[in-house]
Structures are given as structure tokens and as C-alpha cells.
C-alpha atoms as one frame of an Amber mdcrd trajectory, in Angstrom:
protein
 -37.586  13.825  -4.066 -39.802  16.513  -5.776 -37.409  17.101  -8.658 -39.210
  17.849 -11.897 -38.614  16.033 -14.784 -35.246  16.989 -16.331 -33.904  18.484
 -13.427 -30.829  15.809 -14.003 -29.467  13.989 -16.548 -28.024  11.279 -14.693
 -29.564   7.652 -14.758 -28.161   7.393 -11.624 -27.804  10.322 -10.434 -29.805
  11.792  -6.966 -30.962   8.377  -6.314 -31.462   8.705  -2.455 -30.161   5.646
  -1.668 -26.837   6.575  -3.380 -26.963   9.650  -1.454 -27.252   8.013   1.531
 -24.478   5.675   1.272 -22.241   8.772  -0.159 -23.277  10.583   2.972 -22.183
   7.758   5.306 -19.100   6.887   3.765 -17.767  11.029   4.027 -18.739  10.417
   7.460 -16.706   7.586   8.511 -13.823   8.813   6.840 -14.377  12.439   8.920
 -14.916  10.411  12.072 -12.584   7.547  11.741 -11.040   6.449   8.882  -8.355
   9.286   8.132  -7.283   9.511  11.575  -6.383   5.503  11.245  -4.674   5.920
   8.406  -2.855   8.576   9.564  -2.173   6.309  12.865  -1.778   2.903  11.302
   0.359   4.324   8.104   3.076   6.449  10.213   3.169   2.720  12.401   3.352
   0.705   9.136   6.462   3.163   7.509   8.585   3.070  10.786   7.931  -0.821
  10.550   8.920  -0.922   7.252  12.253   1.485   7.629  12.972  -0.940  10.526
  13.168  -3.559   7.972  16.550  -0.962   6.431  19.276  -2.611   8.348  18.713
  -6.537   7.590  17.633  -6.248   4.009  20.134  -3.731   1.870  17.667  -3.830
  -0.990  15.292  -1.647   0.596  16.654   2.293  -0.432  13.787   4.157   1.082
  10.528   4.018   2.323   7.895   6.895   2.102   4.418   7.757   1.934   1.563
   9.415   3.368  -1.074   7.584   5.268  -1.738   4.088   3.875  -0.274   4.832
   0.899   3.216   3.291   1.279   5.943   3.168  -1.268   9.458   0.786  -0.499
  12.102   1.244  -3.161  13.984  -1.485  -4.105  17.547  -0.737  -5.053  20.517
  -3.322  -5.472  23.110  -0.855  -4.058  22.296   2.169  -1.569  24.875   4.468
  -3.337  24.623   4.285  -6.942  20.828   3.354  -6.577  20.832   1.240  -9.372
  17.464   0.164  -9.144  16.129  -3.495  -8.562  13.446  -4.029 -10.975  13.701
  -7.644 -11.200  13.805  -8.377  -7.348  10.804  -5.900  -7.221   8.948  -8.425
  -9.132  10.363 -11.419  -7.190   9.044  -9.841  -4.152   5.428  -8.842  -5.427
   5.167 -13.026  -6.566   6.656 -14.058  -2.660   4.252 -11.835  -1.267   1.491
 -12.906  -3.225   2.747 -16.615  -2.398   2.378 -15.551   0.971  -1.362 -14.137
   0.714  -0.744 -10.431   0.786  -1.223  -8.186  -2.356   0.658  -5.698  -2.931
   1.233  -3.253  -6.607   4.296  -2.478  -8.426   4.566   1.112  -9.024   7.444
   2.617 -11.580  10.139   0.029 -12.055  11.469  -0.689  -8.414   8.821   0.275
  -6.237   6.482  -1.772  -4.357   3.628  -0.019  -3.459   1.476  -0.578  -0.275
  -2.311   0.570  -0.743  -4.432  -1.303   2.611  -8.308  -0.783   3.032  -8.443
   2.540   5.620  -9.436  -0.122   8.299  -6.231  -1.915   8.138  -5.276  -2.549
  12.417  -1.417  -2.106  13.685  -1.808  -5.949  14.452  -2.626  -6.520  11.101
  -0.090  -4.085   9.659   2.034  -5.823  11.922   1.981  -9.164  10.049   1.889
  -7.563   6.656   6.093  -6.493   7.841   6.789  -9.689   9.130   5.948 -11.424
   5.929   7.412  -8.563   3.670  10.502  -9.700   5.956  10.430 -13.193   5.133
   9.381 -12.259   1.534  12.379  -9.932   1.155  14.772 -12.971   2.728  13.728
 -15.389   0.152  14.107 -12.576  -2.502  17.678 -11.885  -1.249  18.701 -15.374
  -1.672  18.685 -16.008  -5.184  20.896 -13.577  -7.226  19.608 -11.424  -9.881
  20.055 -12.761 -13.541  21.473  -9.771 -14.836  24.322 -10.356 -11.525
């Protein structure tokens, strides 16, 4: 680097080994990493809409990518929304070893690593599934 002094204000900022790693990461994501999201996540949502005609709960599922959202509703018509069975579900999935994020009220949101496989997608729906069994079993308070 044959910056002068001054030449940036950062502490941080233009270190080469930073630049380096930047530089590496923007090209694993050009060469492989948004093409598998874009593979893996359109795999992961039809998974997931499979999931529509066991569990009633689910109202929708939609996304782009890896970034996944399920809503939760307690009835597909009125969409009266299932807040409390969304956080039911987000404690059986934890129970379960998979972390997944609330997001809005009813809404469990699905936010993998860009490396996430279809066989590991694949057992990520297959324990939502048994998460959204055990979720459907006990009644909501408010019911």
C-alpha cells in the first residue's frame, strides 16, 4: 500500500487483508453461492407448500432465495392469524435443533447459511413437519 498519510480515515479501513477476504467472499457468491440459493430456496418453498395439505395452519409460503417466510394462520379464510402457535413452533423447532426467527406476528421466518444442501433442506421440512404436528395438537389458549 503506498497510501500517504491521511489518505483514509478508517482504522480499519484498506487493510489488505480485509480486502482480500472482501474480494473472496464477492467471488463465491458470483460463482456459487447465489445460484444455490436460488436452487436450494425454490427446492426448500415447494417443500414447504407441500407441507399445505396436512397442516391447515400453514396460509402461505413465500420468499426469494433462502429467505423463506411460512405464515401461520388458524383459519385459511378469515386469516386470523396464529401468533401464539407461531411461537409454539419456533420453541419445537428449537427443541428439535433447528433455529429459525419470528418475523411480524405469525410468520416464521427461514434465513439458512447460502451453503445450506437440498439434503439438508430436506431435513429442516421433515422436522418443521413433526414440529408443526406437535404444535397442532394442543389447542390455542385463546380457543
Amino acid at each position: 500500500m503506498t497510501w500517504p498519510p491521511g489518505s483514509h480515515a478508517s482504522t480499519f479501513g484498506g487493510n489488505p487483508v480485509s480486502a482480500a477476504a472482501a474480494l473472496a467472499t464477492i467471488r463465491l457468491l458470483r460463482e456459487t453461492l447465489v445460484a444455490n440459493a436460488e436452487t436450494v430456496g425454490r427446492h426448500l418453498i415447494g417443500r414447504l407448500r407441500g407441507l399445505m395439505d396436512r397442516h391447515p395452519l400453514i396460509g402461505d409460503v413465500r420468499g426469494l432465495g433462502l429467505m423463506i417466510g411460512v405464515e401461520l394462520v388458524r383459519d385459511r379464510t378469515t386469516k386470523e392469524r396464529a401468533v401464539e402457535e407461531r411461537g409454539r413452533l419456533i420453541q419445537e423447532m428449537f427443541s428439535r435443533g433447528v433455529l429459525v426467527l419470528g418475523a411480524g406476528r405469525n410468520i416464521v421466518r427461514f434465513a439458512p447459511p447460502l451453503v445450506l444442501t437440498i439434503d439438508q433442506a430436506d431435513t429442516v421440512v421433515e422436522i418443521f413437519d413433526q414440529a408443526l404436528t406437535a404444535v397442532s395438537r394442543v389447542p390455542p389458549a385463546s380457543s
